[in-house]
Backbone as XML, in Angstrom:
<?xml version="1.0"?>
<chain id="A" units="angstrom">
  <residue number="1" name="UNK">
    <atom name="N" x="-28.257" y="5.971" z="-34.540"/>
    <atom name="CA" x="-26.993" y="5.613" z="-33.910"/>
    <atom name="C" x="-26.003" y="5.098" z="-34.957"/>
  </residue>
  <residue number="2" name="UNK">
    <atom name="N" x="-26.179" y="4.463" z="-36.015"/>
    <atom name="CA" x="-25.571" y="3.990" z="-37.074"/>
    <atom name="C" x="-25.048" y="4.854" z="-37.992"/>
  </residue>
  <residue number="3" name="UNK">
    <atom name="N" x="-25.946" y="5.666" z="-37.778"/>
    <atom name="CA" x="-25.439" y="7.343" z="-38.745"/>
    <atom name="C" x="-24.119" y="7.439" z="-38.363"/>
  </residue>
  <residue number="4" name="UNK">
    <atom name="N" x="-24.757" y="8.086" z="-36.996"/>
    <atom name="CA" x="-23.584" y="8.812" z="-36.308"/>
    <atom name="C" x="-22.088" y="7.882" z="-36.496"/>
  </residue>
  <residue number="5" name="UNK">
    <atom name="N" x="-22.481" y="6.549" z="-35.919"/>
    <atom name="CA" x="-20.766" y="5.755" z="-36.161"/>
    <atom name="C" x="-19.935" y="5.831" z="-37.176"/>
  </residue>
  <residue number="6" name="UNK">
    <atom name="N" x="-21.361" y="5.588" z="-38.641"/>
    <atom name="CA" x="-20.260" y="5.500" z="-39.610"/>
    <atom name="C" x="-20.021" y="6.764" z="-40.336"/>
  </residue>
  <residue number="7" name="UNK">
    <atom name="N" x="-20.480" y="7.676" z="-39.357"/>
    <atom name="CA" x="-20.306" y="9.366" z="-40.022"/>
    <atom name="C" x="-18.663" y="9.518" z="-39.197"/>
  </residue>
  <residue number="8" name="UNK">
    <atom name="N" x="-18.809" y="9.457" z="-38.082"/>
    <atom name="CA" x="-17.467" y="9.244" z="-37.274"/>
    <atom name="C" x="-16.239" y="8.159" z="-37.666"/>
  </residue>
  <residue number="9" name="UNK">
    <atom name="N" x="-16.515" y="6.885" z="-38.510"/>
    <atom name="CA" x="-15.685" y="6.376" z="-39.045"/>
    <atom name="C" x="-15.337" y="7.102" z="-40.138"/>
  </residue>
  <residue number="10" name="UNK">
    <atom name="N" x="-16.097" y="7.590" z="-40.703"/>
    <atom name="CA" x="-15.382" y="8.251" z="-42.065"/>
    <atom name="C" x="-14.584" y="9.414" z="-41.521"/>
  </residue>
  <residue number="11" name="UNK">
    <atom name="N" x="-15.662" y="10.338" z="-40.766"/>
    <atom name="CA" x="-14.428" y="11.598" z="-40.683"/>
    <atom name="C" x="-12.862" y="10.796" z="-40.156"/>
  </residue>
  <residue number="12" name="UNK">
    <atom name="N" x="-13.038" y="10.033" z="-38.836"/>
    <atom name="CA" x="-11.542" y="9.443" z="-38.744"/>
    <atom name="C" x="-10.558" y="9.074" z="-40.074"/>
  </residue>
  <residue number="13" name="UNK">
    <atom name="N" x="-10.982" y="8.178" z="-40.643"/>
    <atom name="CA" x="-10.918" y="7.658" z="-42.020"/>
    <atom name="C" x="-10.222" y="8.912" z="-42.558"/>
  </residue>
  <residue number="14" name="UNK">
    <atom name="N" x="-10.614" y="10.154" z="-43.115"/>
    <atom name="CA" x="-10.368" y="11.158" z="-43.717"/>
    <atom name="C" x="-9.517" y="12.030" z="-42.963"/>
  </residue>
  <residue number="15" name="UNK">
    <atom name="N" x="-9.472" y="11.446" z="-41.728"/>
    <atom name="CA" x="-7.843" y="12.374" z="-41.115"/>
    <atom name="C" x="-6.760" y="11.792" z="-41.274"/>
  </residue>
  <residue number="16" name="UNK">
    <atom name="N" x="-7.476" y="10.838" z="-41.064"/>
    <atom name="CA" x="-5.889" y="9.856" z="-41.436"/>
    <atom name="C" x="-5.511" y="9.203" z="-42.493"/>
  </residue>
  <residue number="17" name="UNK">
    <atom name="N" x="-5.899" y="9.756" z="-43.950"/>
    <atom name="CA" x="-5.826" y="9.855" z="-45.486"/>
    <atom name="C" x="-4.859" y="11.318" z="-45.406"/>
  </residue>
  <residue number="18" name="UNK">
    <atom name="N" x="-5.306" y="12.223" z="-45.012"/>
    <atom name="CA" x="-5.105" y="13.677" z="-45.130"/>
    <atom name="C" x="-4.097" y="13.968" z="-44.400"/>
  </residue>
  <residue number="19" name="UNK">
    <atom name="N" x="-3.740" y="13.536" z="-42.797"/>
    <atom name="CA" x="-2.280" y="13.865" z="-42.505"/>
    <atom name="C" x="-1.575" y="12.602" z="-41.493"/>
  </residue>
  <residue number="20" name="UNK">
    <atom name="N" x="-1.823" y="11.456" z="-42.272"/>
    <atom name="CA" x="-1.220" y="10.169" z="-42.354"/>
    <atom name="C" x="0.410" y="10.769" z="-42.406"/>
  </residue>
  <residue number="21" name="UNK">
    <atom name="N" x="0.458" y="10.669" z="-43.908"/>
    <atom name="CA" x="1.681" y="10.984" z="-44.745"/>
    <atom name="C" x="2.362" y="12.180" z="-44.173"/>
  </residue>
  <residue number="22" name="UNK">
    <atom name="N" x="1.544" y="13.266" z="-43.195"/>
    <atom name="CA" x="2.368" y="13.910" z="-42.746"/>
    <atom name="C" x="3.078" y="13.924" z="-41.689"/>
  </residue>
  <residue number="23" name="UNK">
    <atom name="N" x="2.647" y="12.983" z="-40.862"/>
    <atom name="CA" x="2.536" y="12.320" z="-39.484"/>
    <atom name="C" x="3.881" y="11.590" z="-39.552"/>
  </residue>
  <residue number="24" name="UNK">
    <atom name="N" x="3.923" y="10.493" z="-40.951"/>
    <atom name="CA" x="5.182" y="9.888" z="-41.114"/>
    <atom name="C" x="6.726" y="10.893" z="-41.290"/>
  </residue>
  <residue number="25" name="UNK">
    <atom name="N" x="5.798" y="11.488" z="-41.748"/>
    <atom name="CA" x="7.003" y="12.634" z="-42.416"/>
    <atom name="C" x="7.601" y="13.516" z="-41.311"/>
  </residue>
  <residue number="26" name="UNK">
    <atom name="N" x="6.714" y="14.141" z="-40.739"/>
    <atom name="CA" x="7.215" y="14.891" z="-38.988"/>
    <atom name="C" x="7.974" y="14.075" z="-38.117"/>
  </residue>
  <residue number="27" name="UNK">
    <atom name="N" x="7.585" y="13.014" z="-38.310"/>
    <atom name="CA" x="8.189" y="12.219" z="-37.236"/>
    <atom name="C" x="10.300" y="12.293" z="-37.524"/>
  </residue>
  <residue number="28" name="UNK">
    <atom name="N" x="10.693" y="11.995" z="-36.401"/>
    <atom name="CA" x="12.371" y="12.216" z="-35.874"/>
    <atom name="C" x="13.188" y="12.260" z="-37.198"/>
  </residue>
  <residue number="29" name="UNK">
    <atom name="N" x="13.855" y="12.585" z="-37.653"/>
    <atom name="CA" x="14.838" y="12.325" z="-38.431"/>
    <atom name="C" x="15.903" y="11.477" z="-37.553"/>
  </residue>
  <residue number="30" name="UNK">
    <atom name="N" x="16.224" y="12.793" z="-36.229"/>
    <atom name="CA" x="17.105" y="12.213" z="-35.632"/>
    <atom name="C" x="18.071" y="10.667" z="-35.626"/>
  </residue>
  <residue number="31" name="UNK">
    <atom name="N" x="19.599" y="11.277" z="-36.029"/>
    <atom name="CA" x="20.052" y="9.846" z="-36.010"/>
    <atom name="C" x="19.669" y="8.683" z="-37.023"/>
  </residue>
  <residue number="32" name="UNK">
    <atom name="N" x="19.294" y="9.123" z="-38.360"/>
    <atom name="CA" x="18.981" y="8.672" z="-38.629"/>
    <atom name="C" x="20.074" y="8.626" z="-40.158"/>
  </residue>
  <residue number="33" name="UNK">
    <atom name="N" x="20.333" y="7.329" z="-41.373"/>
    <atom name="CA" x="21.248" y="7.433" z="-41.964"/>
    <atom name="C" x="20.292" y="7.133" z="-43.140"/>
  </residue>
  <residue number="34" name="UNK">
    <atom name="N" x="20.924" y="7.781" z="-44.247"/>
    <atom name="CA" x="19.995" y="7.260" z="-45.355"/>
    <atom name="C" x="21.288" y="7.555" z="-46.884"/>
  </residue>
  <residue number="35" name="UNK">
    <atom name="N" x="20.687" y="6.496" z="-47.801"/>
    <atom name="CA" x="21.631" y="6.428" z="-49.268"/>
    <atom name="C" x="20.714" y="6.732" z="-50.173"/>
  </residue>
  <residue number="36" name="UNK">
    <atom name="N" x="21.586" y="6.804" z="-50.975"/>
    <atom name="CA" x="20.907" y="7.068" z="-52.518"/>
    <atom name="C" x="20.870" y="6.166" z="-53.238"/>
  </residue>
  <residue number="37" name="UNK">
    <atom name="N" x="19.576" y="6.122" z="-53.942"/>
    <atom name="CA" x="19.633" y="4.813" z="-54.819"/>
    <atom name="C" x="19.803" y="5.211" z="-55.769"/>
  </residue>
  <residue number="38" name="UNK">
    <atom name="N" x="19.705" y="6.269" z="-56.524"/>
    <atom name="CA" x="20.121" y="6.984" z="-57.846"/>
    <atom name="C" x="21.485" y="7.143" z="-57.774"/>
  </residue>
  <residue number="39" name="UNK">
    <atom name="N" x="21.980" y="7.332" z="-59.223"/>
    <atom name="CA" x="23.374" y="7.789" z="-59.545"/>
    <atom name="C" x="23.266" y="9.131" z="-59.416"/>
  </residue>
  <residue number="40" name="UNK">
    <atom name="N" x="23.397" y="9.324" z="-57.653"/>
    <atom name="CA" x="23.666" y="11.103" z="-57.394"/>
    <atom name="C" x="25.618" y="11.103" z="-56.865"/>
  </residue>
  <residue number="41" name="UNK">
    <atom name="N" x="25.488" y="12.709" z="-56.984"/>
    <atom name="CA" x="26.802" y="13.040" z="-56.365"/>
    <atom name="C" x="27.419" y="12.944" z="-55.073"/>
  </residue>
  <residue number="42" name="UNK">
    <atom name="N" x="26.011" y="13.182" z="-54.239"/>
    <atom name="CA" x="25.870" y="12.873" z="-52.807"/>
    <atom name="C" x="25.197" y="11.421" z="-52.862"/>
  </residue>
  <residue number="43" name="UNK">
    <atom name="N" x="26.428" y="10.717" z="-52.291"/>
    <atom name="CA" x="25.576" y="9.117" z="-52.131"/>
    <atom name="C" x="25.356" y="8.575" z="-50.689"/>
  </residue>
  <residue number="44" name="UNK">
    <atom name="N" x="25.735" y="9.166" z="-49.648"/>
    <atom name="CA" x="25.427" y="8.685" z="-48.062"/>
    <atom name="C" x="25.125" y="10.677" z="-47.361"/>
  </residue>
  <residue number="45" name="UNK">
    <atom name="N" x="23.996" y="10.078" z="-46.312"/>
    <atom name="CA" x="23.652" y="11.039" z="-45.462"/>
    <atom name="C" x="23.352" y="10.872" z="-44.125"/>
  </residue>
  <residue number="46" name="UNK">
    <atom name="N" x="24.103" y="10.942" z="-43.200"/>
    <atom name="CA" x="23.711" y="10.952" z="-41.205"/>
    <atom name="C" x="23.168" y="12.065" z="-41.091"/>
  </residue>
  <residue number="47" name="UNK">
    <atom name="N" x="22.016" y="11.784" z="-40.398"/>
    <atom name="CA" x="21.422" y="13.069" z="-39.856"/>
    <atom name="C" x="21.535" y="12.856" z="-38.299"/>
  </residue>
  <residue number="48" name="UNK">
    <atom name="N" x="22.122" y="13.488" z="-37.911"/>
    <atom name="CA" x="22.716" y="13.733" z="-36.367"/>
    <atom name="C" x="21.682" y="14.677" z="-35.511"/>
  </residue>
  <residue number="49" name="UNK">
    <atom name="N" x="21.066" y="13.964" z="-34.204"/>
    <atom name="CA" x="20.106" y="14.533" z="-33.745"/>
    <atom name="C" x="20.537" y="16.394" z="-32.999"/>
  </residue>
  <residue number="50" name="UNK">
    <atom name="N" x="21.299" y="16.299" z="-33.151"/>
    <atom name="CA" x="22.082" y="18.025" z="-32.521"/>
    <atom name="C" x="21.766" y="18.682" z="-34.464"/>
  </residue>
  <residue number="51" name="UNK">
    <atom name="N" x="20.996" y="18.109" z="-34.937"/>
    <atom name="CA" x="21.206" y="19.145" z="-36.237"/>
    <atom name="C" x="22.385" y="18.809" z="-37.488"/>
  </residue>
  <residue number="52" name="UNK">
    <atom name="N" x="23.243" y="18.316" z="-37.005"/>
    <atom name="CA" x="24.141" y="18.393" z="-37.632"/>
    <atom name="C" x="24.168" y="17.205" z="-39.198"/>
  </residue>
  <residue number="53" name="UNK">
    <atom name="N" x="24.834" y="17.190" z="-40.069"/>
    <atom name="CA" x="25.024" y="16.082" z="-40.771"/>
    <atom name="C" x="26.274" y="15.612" z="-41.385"/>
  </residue>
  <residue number="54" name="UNK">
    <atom name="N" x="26.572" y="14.479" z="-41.964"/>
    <atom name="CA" x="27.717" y="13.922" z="-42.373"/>
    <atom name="C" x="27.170" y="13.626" z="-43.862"/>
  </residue>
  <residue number="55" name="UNK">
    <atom name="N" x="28.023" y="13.799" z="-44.710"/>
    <atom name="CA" x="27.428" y="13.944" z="-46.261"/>
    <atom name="C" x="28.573" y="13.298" z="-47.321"/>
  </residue>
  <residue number="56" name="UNK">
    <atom name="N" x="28.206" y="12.019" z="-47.527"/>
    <atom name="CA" x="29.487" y="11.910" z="-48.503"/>
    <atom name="C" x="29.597" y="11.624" z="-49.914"/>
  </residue>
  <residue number="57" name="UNK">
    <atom name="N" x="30.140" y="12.374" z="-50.874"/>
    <atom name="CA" x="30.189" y="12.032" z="-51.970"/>
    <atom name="C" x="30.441" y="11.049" z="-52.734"/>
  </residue>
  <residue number="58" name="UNK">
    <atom name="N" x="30.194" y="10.847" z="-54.286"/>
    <atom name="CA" x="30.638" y="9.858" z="-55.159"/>
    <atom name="C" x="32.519" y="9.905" z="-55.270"/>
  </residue>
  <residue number="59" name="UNK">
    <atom name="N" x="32.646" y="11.214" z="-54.988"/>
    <atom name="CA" x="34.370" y="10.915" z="-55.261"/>
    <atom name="C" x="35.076" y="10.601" z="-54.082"/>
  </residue>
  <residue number="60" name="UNK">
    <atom name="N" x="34.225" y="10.058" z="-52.943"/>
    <atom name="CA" x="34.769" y="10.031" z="-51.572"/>
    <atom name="C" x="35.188" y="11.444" z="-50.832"/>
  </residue>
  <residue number="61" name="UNK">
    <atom name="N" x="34.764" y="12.367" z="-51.330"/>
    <atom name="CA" x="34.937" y="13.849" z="-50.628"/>
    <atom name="C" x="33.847" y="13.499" z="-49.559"/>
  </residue>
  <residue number="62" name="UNK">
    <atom name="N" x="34.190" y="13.838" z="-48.157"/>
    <atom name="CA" x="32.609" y="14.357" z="-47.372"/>
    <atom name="C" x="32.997" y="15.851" z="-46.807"/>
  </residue>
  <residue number="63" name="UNK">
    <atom name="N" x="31.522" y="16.203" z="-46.620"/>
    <atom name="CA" x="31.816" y="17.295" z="-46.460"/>
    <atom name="C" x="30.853" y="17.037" z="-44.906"/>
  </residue>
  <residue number="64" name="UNK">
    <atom name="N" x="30.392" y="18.185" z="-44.330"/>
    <atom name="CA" x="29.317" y="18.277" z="-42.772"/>
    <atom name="C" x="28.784" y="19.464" z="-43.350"/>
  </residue>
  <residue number="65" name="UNK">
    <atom name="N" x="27.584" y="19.284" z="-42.114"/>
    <atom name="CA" x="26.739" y="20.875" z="-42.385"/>
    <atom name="C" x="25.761" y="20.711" z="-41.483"/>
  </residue>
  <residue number="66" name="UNK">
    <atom name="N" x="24.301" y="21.479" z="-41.502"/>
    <atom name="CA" x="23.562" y="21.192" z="-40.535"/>
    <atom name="C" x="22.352" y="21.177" z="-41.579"/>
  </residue>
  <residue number="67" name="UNK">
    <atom name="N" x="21.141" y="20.158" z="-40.945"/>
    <atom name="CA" x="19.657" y="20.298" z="-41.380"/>
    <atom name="C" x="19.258" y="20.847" z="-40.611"/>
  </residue>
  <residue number="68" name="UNK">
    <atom name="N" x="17.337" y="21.236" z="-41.334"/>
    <atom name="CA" x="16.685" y="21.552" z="-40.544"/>
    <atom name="C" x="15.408" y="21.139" z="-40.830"/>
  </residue>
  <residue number="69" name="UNK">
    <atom name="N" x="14.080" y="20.629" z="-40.725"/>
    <atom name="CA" x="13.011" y="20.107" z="-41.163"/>
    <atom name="C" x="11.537" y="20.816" z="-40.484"/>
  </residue>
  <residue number="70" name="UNK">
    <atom name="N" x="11.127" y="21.306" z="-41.370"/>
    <atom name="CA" x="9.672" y="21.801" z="-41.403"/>
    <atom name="C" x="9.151" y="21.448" z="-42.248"/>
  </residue>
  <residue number="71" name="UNK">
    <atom name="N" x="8.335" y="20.971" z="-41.221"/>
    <atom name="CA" x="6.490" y="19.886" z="-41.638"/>
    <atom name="C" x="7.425" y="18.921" z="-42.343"/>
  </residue>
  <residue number="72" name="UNK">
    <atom name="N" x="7.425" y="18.478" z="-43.579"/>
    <atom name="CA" x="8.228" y="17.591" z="-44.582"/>
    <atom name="C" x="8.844" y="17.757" z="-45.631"/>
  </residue>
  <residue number="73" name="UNK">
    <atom name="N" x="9.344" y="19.436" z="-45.373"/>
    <atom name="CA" x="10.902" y="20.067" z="-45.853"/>
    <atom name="C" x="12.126" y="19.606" z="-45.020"/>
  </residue>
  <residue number="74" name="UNK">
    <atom name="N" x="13.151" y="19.329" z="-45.854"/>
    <atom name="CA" x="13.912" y="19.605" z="-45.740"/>
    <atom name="C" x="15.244" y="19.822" z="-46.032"/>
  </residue>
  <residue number="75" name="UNK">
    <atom name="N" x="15.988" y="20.696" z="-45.409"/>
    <atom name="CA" x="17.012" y="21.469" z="-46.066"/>
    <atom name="C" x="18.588" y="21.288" z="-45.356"/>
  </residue>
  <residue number="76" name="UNK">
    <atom name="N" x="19.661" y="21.134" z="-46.217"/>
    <atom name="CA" x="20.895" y="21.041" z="-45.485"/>
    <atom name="C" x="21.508" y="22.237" z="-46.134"/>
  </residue>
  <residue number="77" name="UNK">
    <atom name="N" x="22.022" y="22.657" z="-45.252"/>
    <atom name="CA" x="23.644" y="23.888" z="-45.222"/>
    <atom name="C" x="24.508" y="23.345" z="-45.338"/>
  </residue>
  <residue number="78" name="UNK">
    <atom name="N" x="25.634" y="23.250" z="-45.951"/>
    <atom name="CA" x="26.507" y="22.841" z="-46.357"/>
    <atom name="C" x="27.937" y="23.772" z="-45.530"/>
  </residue>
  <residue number="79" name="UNK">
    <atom name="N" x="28.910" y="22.821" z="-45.236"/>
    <atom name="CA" x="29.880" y="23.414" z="-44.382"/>
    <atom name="C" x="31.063" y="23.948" z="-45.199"/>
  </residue>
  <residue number="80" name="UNK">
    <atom name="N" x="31.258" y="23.471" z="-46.087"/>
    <atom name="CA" x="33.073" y="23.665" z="-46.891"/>
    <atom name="C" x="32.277" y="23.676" z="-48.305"/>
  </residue>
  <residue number="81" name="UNK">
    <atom name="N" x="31.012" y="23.955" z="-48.892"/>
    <atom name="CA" x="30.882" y="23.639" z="-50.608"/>
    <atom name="C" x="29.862" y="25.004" z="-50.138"/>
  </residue>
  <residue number="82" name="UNK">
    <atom name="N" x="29.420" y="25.638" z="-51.167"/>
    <atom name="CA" x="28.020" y="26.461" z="-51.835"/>
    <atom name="C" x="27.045" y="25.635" z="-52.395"/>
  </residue>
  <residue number="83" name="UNK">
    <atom name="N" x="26.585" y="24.390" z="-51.861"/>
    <atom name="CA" x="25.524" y="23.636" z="-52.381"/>
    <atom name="C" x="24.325" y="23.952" z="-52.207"/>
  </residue>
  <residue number="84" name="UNK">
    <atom name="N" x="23.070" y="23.446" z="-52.401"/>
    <atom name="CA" x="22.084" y="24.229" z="-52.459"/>
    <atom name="C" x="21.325" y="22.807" z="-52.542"/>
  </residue>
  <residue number="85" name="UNK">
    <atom name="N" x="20.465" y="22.335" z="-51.313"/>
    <atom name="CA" x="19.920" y="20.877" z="-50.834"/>
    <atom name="C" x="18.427" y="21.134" z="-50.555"/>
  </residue>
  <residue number="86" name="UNK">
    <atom name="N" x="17.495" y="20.855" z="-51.498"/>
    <atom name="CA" x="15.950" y="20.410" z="-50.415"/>
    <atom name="C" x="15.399" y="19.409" z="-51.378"/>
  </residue>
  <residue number="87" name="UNK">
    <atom name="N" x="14.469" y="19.389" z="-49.768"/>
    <atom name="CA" x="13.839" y="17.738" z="-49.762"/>
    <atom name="C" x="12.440" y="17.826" z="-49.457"/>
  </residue>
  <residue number="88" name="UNK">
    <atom name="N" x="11.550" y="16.500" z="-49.749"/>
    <atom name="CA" x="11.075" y="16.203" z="-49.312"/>
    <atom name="C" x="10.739" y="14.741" z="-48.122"/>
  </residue>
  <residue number="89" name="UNK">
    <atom name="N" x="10.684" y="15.163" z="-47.533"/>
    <atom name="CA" x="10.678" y="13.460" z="-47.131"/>
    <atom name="C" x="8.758" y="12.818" z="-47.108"/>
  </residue>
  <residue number="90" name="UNK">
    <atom name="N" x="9.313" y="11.568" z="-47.383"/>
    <atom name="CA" x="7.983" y="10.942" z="-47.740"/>
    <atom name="C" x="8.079" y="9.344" z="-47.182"/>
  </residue>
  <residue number="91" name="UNK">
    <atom name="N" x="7.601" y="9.654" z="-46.167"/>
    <atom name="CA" x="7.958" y="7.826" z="-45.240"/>
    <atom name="C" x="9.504" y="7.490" z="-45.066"/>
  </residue>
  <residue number="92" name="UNK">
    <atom name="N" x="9.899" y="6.776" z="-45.744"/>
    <atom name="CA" x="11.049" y="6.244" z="-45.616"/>
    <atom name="C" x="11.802" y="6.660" z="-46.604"/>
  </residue>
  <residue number="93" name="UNK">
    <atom name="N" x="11.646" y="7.633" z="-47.125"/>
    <atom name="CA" x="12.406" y="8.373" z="-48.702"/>
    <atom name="C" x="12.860" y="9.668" z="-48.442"/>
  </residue>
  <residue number="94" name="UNK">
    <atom name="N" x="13.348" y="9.972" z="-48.897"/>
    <atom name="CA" x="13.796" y="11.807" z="-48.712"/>
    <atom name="C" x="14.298" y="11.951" z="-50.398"/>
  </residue>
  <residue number="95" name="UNK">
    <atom name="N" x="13.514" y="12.688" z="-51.347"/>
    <atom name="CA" x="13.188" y="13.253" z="-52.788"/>
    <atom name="C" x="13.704" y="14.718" z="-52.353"/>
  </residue>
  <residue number="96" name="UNK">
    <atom name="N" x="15.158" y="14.384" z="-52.976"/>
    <atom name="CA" x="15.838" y="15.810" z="-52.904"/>
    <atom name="C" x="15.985" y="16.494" z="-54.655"/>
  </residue>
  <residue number="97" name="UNK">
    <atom name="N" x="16.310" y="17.611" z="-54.415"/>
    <atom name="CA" x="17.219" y="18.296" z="-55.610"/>
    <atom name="C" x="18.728" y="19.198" z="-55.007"/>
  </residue>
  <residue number="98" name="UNK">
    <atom name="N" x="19.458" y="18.701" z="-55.460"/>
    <atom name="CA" x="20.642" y="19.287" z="-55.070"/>
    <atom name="C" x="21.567" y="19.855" z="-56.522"/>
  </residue>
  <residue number="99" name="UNK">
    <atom name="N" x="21.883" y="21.229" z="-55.793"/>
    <atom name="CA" x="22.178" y="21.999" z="-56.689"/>
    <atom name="C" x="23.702" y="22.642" z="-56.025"/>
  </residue>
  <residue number="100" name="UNK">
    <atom name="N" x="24.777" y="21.928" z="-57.411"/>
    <atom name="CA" x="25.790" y="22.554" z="-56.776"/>
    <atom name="C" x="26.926" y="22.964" z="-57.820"/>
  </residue>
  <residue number="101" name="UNK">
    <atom name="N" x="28.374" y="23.572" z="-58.096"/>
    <atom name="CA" x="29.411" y="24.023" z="-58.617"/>
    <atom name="C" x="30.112" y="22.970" z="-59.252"/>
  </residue>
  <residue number="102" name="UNK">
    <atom name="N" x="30.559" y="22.750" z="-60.434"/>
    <atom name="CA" x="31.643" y="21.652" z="-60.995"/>
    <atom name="C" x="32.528" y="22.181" z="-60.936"/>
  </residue>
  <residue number="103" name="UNK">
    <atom name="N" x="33.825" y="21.311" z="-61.063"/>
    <atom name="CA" x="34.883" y="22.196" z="-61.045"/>
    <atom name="C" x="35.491" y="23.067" z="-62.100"/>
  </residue>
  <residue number="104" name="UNK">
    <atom name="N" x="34.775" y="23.264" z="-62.990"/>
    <atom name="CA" x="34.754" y="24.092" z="-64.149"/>
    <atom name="C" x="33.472" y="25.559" z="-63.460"/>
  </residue>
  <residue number="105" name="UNK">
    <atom name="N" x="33.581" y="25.341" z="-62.321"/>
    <atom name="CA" x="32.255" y="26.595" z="-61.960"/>
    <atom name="C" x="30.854" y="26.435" z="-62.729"/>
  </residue>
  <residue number="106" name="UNK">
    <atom name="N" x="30.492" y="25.250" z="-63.391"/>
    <atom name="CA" x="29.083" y="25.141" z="-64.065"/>
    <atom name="C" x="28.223" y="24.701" z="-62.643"/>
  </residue>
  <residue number="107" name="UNK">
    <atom name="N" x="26.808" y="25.548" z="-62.913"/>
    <atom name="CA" x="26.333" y="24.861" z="-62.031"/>
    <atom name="C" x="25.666" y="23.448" z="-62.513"/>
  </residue>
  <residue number="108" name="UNK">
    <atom name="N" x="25.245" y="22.661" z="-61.775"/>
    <atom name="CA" x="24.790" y="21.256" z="-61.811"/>
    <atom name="C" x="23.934" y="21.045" z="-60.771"/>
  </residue>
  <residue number="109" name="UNK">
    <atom name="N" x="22.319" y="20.570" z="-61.293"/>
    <atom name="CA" x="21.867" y="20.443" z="-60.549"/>
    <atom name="C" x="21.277" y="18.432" z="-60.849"/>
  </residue>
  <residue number="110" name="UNK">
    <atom name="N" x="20.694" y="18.249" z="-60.117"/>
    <atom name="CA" x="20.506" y="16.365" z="-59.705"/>
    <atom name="C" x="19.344" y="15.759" z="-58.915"/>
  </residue>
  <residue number="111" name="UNK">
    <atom name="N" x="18.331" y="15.668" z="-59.892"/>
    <atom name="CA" x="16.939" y="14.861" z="-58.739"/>
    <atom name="C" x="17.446" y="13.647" z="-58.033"/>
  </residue>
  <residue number="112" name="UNK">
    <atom name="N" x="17.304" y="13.289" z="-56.880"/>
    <atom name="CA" x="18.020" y="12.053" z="-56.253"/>
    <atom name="C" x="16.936" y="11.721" z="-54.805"/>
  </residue>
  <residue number="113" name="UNK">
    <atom name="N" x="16.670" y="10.085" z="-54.836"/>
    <atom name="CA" x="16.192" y="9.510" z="-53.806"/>
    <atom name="C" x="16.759" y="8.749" z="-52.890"/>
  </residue>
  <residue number="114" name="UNK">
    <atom name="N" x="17.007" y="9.553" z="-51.575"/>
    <atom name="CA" x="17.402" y="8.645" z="-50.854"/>
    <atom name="C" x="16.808" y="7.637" z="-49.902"/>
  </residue>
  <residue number="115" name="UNK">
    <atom name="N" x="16.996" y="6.544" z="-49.533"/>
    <atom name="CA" x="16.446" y="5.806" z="-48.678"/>
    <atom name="C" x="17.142" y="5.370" z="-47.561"/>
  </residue>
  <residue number="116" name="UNK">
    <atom name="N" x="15.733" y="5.428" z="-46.445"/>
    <atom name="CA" x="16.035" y="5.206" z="-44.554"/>
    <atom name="C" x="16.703" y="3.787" z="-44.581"/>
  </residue>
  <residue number="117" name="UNK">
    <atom name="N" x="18.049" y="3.638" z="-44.509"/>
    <atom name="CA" x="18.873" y="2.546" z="-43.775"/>
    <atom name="C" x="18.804" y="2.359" z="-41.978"/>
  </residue>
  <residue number="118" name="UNK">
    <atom name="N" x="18.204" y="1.121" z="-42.419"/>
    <atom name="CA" x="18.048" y="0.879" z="-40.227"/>
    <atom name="C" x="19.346" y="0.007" z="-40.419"/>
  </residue>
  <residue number="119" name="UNK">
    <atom name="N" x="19.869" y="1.165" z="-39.163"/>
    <atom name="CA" x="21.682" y="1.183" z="-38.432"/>
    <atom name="C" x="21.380" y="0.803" z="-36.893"/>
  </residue>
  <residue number="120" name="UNK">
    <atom name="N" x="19.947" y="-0.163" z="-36.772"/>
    <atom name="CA" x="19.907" y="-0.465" z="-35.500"/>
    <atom name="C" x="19.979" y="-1.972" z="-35.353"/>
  </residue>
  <residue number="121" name="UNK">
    <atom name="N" x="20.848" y="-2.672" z="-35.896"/>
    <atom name="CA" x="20.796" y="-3.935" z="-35.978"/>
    <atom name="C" x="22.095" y="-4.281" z="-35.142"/>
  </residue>
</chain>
């Protein structure tokens, strides 16, 4: 009988090592706002539960667009720029690379971490 329990604690144990982190990660974006703590170009992000997002830059430009998230990708479209956005999200982080146009037409690309701001206070 002792077998069996702590054969059953471990397998539990080992599911929830294995898709813990993914569990966090699936879970809502929805509504949800997050910044950058790096010196990126994109420094604020709303993720709007209809999909949509609000995105604003270091030069105070914002632009909108829409996400979309599979498993713990994810990706924004960009509305008015040719940018080029994915992520990972990882708990309370979203580890992007964003890849976009200077105004000299170079491209530029930017590792950047953003972090979950609670806007429920």
């Amino acid at each position: 009988m002792r077998v069996r329990v702590a054969a059953m604690l471990l397998g539990i144990a080992c599911v929830a090592l294995l898709y813990g982190p993914a569990a966090i990660a699936a879970s809502s974006l929805d509504e949800t706002y997050w910044e950058s703590d790096d010196a990126c170009f994109i420094v604020d992000i709303y993720l709007h539960g209809n999909g949509d997002v609000d995105i604003e830059y270091d030069n105070d430009e914002t632009d909108t667009g829409t996400w979309k998230l599979s498993g713990n990708r994810l990706g924004i479209d960009f509305d008015s720029y040719d940018d080029a956005f994915s992520a990972t999200v990882d708990g309370h982080a979203i580890k992007a690379t964003h890849r976009w146009h200077d105004p000299d037409d170079k491209v530029q690309t930017e590792s950047c971490t953003f972090t979950f701001i609670d806007t429920s206070i």
